[in-house]
C-alpha positions in Angstrom: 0.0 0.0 0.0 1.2 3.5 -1.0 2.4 5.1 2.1 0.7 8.5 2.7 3.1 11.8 3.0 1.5 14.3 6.0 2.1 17.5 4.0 -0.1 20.2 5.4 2.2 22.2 6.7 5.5 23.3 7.6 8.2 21.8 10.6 8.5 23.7 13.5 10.0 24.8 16.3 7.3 25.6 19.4 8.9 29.1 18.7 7.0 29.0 15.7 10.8 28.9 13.7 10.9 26.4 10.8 13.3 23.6 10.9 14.8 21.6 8.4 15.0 17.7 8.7 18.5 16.2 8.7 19.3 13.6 6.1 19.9 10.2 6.8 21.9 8.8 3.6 25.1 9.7 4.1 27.2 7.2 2.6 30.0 8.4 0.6 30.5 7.6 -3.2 34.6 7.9 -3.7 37.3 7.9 -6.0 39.0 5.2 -4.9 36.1 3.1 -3.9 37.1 3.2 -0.1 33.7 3.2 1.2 32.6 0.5 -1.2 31.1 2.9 -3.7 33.3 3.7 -6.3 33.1 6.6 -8.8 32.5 4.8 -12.1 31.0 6.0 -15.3 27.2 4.0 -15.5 27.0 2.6 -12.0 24.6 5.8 -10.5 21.8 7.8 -11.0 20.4 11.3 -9.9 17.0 12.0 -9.1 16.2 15.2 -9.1 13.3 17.9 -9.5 13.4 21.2 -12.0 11.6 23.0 -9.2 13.5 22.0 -6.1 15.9 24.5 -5.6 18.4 21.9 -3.6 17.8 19.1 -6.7 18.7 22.4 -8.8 22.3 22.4 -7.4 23.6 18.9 -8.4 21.8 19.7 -11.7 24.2 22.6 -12.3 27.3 20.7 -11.4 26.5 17.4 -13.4 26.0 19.6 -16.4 29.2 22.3 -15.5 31.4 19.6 -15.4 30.0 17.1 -18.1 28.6 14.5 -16.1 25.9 13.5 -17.9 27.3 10.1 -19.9 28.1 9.5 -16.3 25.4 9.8 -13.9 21.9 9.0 -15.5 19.5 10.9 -14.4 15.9 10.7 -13.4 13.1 13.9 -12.9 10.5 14.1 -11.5 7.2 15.7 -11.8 7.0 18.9 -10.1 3.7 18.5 -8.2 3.7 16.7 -5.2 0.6 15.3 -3.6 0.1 13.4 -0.5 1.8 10.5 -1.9 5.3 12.8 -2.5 7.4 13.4 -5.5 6.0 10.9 -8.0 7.5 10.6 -11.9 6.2 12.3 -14.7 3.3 11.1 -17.3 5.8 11.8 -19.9 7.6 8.2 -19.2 4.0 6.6 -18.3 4.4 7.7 -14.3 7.1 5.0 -14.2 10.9 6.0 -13.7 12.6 4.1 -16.6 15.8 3.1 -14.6 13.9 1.8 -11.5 10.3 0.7 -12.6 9.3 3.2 -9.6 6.5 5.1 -9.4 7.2 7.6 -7.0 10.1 8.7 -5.0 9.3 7.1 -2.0 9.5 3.6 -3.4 13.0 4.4 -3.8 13.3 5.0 0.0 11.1 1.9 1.2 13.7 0.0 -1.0 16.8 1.1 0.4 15.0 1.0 3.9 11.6 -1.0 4.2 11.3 0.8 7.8 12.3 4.5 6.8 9.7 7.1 8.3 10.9 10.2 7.4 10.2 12.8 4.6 10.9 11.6 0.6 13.6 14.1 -1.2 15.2 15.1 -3.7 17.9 14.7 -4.7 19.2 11.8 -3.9 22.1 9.3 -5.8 20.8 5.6 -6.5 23.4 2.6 -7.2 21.6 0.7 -9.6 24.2 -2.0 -8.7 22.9 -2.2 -5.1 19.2 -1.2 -5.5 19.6 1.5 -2.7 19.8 5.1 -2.1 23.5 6.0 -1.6 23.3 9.7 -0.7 20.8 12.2 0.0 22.4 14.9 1.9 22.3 17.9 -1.2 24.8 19.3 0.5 27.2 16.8 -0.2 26.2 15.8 -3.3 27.6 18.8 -5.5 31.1 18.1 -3.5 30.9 14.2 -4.5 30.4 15.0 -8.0 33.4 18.0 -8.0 35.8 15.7 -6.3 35.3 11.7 -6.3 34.3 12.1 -9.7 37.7 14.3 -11.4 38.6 11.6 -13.3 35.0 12.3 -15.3 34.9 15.7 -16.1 35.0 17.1 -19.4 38.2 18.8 -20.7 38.1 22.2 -19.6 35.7 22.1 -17.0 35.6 24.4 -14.1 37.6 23.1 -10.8 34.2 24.1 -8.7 36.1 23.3 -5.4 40.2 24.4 -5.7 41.7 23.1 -2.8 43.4 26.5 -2.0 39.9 28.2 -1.6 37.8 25.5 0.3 38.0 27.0 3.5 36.5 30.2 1.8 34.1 28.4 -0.3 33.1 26.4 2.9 32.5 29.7 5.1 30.5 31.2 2.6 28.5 28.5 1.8 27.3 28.1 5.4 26.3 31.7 5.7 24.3 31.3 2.1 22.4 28.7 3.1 21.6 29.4 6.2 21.1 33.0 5.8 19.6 32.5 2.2 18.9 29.1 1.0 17.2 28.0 3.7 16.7 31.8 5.2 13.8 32.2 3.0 11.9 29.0 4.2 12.7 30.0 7.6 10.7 33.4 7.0 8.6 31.2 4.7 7.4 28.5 6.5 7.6 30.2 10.0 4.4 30.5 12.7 5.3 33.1 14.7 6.3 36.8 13.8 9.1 36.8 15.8 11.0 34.0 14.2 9.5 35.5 10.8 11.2 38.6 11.3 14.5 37.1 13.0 14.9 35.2 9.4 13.4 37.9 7.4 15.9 40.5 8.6 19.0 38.0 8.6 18.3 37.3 5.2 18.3 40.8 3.9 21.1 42.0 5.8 22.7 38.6 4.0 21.8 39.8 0.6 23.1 43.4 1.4 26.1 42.1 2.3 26.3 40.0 -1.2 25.1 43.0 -3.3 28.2 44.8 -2.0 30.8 41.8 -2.5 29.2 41.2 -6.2 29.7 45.1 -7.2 33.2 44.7 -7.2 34.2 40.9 -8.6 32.3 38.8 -11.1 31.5 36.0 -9.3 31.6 35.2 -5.6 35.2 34.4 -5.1 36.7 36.3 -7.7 36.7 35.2 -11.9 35.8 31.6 -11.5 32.5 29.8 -11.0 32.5 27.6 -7.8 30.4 25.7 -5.6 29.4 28.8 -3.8 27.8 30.5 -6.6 26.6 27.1 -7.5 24.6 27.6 -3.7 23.6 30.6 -4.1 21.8 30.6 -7.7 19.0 28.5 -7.2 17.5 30.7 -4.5 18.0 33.9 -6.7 16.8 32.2 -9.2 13.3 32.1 -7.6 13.6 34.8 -5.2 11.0 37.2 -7.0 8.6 34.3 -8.6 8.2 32.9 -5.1 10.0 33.7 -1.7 9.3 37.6 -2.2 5.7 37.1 -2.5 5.3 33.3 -1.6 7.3 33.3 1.5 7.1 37.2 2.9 10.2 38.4 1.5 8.9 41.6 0.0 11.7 43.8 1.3 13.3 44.2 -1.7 13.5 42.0 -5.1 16.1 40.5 -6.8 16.0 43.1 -9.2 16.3 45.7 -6.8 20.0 44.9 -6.4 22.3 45.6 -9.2 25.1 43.2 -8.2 22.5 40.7 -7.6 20.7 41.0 -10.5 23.6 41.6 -13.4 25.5 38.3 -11.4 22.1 36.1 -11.7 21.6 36.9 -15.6 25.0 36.4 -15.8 25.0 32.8 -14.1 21.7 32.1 -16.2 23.3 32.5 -19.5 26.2 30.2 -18.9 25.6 26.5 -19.5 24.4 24.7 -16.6 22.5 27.5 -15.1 19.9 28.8 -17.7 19.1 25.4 -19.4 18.6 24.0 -16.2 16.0 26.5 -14.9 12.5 26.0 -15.5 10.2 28.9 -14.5 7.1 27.4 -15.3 7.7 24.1 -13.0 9.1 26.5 -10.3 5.7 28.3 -9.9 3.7 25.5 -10.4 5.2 23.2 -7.8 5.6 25.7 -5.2 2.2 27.7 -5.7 0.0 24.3 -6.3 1.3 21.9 -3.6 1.6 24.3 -0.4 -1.8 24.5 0.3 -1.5 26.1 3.5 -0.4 29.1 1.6 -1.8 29.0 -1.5 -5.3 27.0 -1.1 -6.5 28.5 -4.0 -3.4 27.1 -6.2 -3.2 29.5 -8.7 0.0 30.1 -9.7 1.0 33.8 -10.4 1.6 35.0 -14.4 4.4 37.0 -13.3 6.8 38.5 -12.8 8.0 39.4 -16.2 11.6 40.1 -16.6 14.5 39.3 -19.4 17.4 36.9 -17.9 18.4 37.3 -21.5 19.8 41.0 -21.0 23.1 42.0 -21.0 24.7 41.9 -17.4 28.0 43.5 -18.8 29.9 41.8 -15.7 32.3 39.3 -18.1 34.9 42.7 -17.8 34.9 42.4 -13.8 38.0 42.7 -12.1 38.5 39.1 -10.0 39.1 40.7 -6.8 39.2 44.2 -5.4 
């Protein structure tokens, strides 16, 4: 029997602050097949969602780094219902790879008593029928590092070993301040923890609007995992959070830096092709009926990713 997904509302603290469940596959794919998962061309699939901004990451890197004769990949349909993420009519509601039909036979399959929630993305090893990672924030490492032997030529190192302890820092103010900042506004019961995320998250973006007026990306010339973090939630800052979630202080659009460094990141490959507007609205505007209970998803906003962000003559550091 298809187990049934309580989704009627958000986790929270009895502060009324939103909190985020931990995930619970955490074993390690690696390069030299250590931990009994080797990186090897074939062996593993992604699952992942167009409108999930922490699926959206590992969908940049696979692509940035030419991953995809690598690791298959599997997406799913972007409306969930009470049974979870299920696959799409396009491939008959059945994921080709697995014969699932949604996500969370996936899960039951690895672990017959799991009782938690069913996310994307996670890594499958078709070899051992089981989930092998689902922690997104280790995913986008796994592919940048146990997978090196992989990339294309002339792909971007995402994570130099000189500036991990950079990239690391910044990544944890991002997502805690910003990625997951605007579901703690979001998603939060209380006005007090509302505004303590609100106002942490705009003093965040502040402090990135300043850093991006003077260097192209956020560590300088190159692309790395941080910006990688970081785009997805711009990405659908002013189609959802700023009206969806409460943060209407300002939009993305509002912010210079911001905005010329997201069009820039959306024309590059791996950014733009992999963002889908139209599955972002949908599957946050139709499936959180606690917000939305009318589910009509907003025709706007209408603005041009396309235009010129004149940013490719940036200075790398100043």
């Amino acid at each position: 029997m298809m187990p049934v997904i309580p989704d009627t509302g958000p986790e929270v603290l009895p502060s009324g602050g939103f909190v985020r469940p931990a995930n619970v596959f955490a074993t390690r794919i690696t390069g030299d097949g250590s931990s009994g998962y080797l990186a090897e061309p074939g062996r593993y699939q992604l699952y992942a969602s167009l409108a999930d901004p922490w699926a959206h990451r590992a969908l940049i890197v696979r692509r940035l780094l030419g991953l995809e004769r690598v690791i298959g990949l599997s997406l799913v349909d972007p409306i969930r219902d009470e049974r979870g993420w299920r696959f799409p009519a396009g491939t008959g509601g059945v994921d080709p790879v697995s014969g699932a039909r949604f996500v969370s036979d996936l899960y039951l399959t690895t672990d017959p008593g799991y009782r938690g929630r069913f996310t994307v993305p996670f890594v499958w090893d078709t070899r051992s029928q089981r989930i092998v990672e689902n922690d997104f924030q280790q995913i986008t490492v796994t592919f940048e590092t146990e997978f090196r032997g992989y990339h294309r030529p002339g792909a971007p190192d995402l994570y130099p070993a000189p500036q991990r302890p950079e990239i690391d820092a910044l990544s944890t103010l991002i997502y805690h301040a910003v990625n997951n900042g605007v579901y703690k506004a979001g998603l939060a019961t209380s006005q007090a923890a509302y505004e303590e995320a609100f106002d942490a998250l705009f003093s965040t973006l502040s402090a990135l609007e300043e850093r991006l007026t003077r260097r192209r990306f956020l560590l300088g010339s190159n692309i790395t995992e941080a910006d990688v973090r970081l785009y997805p939630t711009l990405a659908r800052f002013d189609a959802v959070y700023h009206t969806h979630y409460k943060c209407n202080l300002n939009r993305l659009v509002d912010y210079p830096g911001l905005w010329g460094y997201a069009r820039d990141l959306y024309q590059l490959p791996g950014f733009g092709d992999t963002t889908d507007f139209d599955q972002i609205k949908r599957h946050y505007y139709q499936t959180q009926d606690w917000i939305n209970p009318s589910r009509i998803v907003p025709k706007g906003p209408y603005v041009n990713w396309l235009s010129p962000h004149d940013r490719d003559h940036m200075s790398a550091r100043s």
